[in-house]
C-alpha positions as CSV (number, residue, x, y, z in Angstrom):
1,X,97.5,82.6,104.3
2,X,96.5,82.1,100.8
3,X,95.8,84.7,97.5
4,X,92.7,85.0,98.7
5,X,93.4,85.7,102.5
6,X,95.7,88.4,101.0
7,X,92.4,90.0,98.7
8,X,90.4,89.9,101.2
9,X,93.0,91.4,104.0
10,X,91.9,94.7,105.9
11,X,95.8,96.3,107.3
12,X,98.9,96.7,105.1
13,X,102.4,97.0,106.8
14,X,105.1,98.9,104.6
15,X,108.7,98.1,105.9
16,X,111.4,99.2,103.7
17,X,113.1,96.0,102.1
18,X,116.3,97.2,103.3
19,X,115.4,96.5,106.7
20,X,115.2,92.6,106.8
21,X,115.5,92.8,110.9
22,X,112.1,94.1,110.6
23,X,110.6,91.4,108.3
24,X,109.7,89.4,111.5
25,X,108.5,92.2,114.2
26,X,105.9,93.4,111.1
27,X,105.2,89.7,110.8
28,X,104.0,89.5,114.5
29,X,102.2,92.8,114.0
30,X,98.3,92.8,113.7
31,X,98.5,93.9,110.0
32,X,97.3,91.2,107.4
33,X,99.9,91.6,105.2
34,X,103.1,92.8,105.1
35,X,104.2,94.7,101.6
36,X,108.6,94.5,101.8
37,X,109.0,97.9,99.8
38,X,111.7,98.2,97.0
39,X,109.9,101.2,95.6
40,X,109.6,104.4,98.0
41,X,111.3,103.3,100.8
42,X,114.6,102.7,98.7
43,X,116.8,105.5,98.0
44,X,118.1,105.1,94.0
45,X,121.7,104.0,94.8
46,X,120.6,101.5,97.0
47,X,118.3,99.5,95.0
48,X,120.5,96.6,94.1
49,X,121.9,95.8,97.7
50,X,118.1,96.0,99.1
51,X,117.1,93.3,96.4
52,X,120.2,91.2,98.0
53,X,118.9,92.2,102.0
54,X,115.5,91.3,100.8
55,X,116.4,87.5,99.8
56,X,118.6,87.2,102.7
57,X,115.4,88.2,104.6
58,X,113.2,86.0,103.3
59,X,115.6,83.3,103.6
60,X,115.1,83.0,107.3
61,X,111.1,83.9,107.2
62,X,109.5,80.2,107.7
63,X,107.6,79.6,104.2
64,X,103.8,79.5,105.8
65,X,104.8,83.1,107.2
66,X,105.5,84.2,103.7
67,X,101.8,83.8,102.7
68,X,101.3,87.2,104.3
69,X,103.9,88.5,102.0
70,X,104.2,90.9,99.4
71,X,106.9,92.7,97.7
72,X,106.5,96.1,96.0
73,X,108.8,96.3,93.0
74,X,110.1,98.8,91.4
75,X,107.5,100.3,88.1
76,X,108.1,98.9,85.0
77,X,110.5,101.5,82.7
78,X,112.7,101.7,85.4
79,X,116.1,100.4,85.1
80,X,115.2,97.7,88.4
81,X,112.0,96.0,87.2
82,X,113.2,93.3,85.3
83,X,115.9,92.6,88.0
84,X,113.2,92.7,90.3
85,X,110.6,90.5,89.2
86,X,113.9,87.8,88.4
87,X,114.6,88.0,91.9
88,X,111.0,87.2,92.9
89,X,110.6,84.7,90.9
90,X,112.1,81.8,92.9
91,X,110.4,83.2,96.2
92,X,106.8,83.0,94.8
93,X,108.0,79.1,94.5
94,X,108.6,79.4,97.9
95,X,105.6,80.9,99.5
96,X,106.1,84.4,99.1
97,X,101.4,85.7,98.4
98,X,102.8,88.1,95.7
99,X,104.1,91.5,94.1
100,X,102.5,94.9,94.0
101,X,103.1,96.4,90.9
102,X,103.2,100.4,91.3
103,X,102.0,102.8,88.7
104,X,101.0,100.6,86.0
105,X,98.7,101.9,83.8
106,X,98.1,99.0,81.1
107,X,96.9,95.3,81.3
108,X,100.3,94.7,78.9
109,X,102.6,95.4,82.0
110,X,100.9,93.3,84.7
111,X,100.5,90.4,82.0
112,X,104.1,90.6,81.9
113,X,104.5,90.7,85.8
114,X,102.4,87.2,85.9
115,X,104.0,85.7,82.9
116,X,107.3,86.1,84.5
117,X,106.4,85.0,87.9
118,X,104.6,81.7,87.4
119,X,101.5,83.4,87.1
C-alpha cells in the first residue's frame, strides 16, 4: 500500500500500541489501515513501555504490511512527542505509511512532524 492508498482508504482500525499481539489480527481485518494508538488508548504512566511494545511489534510485521500502517503519536506540548516521532523515525525507513498527528492546530507543528521524519 502506498501514501496514496492510505488517502484514499475508506476503514480505520484503532488498536492500542500496547497491544502488539493485535498488530497482526487488525492487519487481516477488512479495515484499510490500521492507526497503532499511543495517544488515547495509552494510560499516562505507560507511555514509554508502549513506545518499546510498539517497535517490538513492528519488528515482526513483514515491511509491505506496514504500508497499511500508521501510528498516532502523542500531540505536540506533551512531554512524549519528541520521543515519539524519534522512535518513528527509523520505521518510516522501513515501511511504516505514516503518523497521525492529534490536535495540532498550526502548519508550524506538522512542518516539524515531516521535517523530523524524512518528510
Amino acid at each position: 500500500m502506498t501514501l496514496a492508498t492510505v488517502a484514499i482508504a475508506r476503514g480505520f482500525l484503532f488498536v492500542p500500541a500496547s497491544r502488539p499481539e493485535r498488530y497482526a489480527e487488525a492487519l487481516q481485518s477488512s479495515a484499510d489501515c490500521v492507526i497503532l494508538d499511543l495517544e488515547d488508548a495509552v494510560a499516562p504512566e505507560q507511555k514509554d513501555g508502549a513506545r518499546d511494545m510498539l517497535a517490538e511489534g513492528l519488528s515482526v510485521i513483514p515491511e509491505d504490511k506496514r504500508g497499511r500502517m500508521l501510528v498516532r503519536i502523542n500531540a505536540a506540548g506533551t512531554s512524549w512527542h519528541a520521543a515519539d516521532l524519534q522512535a518513528l523515525a527509523k520505521w518510516i525507513q522501513k515501511g511504516l505509511a505514516g503518523v497521525m498527528v492529534p490536535k495540532s492546530e498550526d502548519t508550524a507543528t506538522l512542518n516539524a512532524v515531516a521535517e523530523t521524519l524524512g518528510r
